[in-house]
C-alpha positions in Angstrom: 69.3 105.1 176.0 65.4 103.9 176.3 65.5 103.7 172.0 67.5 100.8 172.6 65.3 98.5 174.8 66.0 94.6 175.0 62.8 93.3 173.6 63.1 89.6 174.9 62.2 90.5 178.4 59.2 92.1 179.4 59.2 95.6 180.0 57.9 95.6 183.2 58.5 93.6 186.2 61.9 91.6 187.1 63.5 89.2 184.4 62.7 85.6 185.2 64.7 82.9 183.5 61.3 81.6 181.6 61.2 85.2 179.7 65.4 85.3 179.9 65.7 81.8 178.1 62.5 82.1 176.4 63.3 80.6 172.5 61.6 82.7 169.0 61.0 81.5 165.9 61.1 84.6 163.1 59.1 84.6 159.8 59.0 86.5 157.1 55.6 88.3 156.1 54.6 90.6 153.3 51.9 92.6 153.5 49.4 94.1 150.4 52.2 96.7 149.6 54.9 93.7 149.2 56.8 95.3 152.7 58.7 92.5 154.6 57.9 92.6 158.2 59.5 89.5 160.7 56.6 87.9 162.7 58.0 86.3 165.7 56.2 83.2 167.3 57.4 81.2 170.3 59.2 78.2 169.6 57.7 75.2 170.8 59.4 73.4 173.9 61.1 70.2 171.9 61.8 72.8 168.8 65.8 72.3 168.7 67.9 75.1 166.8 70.6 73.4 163.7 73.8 74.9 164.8 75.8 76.3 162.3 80.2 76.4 163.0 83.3 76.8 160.7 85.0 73.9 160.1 88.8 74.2 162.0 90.5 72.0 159.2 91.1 72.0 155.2 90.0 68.1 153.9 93.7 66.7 152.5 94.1 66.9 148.5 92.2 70.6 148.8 94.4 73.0 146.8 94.7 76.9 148.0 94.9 79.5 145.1 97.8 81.5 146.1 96.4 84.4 144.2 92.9 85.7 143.3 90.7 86.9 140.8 90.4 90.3 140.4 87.0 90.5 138.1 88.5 94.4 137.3 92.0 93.3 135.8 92.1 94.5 131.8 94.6 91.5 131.5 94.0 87.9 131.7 94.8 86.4 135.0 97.7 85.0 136.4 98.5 81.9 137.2 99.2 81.4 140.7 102.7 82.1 141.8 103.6 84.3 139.5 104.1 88.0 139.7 101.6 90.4 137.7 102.9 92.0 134.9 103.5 95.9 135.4 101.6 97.6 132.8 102.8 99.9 129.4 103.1 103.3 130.5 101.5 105.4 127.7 104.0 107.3 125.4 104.0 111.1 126.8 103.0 113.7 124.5 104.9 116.9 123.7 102.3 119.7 124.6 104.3 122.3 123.9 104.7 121.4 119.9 101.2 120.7 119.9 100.2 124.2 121.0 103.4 125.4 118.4 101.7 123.1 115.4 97.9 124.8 116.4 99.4 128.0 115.9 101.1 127.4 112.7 97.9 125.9 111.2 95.8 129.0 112.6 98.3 131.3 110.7 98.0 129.5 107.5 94.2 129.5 107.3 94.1 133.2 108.2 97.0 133.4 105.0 94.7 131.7 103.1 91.8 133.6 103.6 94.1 136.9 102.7 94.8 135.2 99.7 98.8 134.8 101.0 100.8 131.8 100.1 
């Protein structure tokens, strides 16, 4: 449990709101081997923070793609609303002839060799 300290209040002594409510500013820094470390310096007292929110409402005349893109698909997309096309099953193979045909082939070359017809 002590690995996961709250570094924004001190770590000794009781929590006082001017530590509490104390405002950081982070910055990036590389150092000679090009590691990325975050410098933090306080924030000055009129520094004021943008705030950042997700707007609740879609502007009017926006239109929703009712389906995606799927950067994967082998086929061209879809339009939107329509279903995807199922694709071609490939055509089974017997394996059974196969193995029958490799055999007959075998047995020829070896009557070959013999001198057989």
């Amino acid at each position: 449990m002590s690995a996961n300290k709250d570094i924004s209040r001190p770590a000794t002594g009781p929590a006082t709101v001017d530590t509490v409510e104390r405002r950081r500013i982070g910055r990036i820094v590389r150092d000679d081997r090009d590691t990325a470390t975050v410098e933090w310096l306080d924030a000055p007292a009129d520094y004021e923070r943008m705030t950042l929110s997700i707007e609740a409402t879609i502007p009017a005349g926006t239109v929703r793609p009712q389906a995606g893109y799927d950067p994967y698909a082998t086929t061209s997309p879809q339009r939107a609303g329509t279903p995807p096309e199922a694709p071609a099953r490939p055509v089974k193979r017997d394996l059974r002839k196969l193995s029958e045909w490799i055999k007959q082939m075998r047995e020829l070359e070896e009557r070959k060799k013999r001198g057989e017809e």
